[in-house]
TIPA-268805 format. One record per residue (C-alpha): x, y, z; residue in three letters. Coordinates in steps of 0.1 Angstrom, whole numbers, padded with zeros to 4 digits, always signed. Example, Ala and Ser with C-alpha at 12.3 -4.5 7.8 and 13.67 -1.06 7.14 Angstrom:
! residues 2
+0123-0045+0078ALA +0137-0011+0071SER 
//
This chain:
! residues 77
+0000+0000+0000UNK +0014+0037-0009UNK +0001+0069+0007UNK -0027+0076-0018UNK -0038+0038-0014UNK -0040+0046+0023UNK -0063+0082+0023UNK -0088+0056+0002UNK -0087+0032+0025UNK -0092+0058+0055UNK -0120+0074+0038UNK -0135+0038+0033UNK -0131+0033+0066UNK -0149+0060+0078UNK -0117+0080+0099UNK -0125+0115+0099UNK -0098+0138+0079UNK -0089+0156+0110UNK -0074+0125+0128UNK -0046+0122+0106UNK -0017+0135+0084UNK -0001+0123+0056UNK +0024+0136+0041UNK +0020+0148+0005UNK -0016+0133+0004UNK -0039+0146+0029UNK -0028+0179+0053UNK -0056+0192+0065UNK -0059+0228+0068UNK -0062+0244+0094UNK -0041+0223+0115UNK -0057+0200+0135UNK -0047+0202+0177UNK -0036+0166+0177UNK -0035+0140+0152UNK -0014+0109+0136UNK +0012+0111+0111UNK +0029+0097+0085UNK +0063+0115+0071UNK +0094+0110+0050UNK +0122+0118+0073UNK +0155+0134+0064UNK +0170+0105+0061UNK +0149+0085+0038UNK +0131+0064+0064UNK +0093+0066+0067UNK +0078+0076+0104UNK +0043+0073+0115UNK +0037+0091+0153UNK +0015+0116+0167UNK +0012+0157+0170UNK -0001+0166+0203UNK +0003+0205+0214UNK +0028+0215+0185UNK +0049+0194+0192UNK +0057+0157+0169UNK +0064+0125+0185UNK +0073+0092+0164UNK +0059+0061+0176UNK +0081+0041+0147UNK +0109+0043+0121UNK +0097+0020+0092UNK +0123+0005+0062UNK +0097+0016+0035UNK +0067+0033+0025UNK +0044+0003+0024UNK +0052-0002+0061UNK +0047+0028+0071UNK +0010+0029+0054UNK +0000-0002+0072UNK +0014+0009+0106UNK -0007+0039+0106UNK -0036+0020+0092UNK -0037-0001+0119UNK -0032+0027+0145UNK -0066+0047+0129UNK -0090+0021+0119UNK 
//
């Protein structure tokens, strides 16, 4: 699964857009007060964690993409 694969399959699922962030795909505007993420990091490795009170906190470092979409599926549906 890739990040566009994923907004579908949140949508489907019936997550509302404000719970979640994903990079390049789905940034909601204005910025939610606390949601889940799912990033590229410097570094080339993907991270899923949570915002709470401007701040970003990664749960997990994840080898690829495809990981990282299913990690964050998991933590939303």
């Amino acid at each position: 699964m890739e990040r566009r694969e994923l907004r579908t399959a949140l949508h489907a699922a019936g997550v509302a857009d404000g719970y979640y962030r994903i990079e390049g795909v789905h940034e909601p505007a204005p910025t939610p007060p606390d949601f889940l993420f799912l990033r590229k990091a410097p570094d080339g490795v993907w991270e899923t964690g949570a915002y709470e009170r401007g701040t970003y906190e990664v749960i997990a470092r994840h080898p690829d993409e495809a990981a990282a979409c299913a990690h964050l599926l998991r933590l939303l549906v």
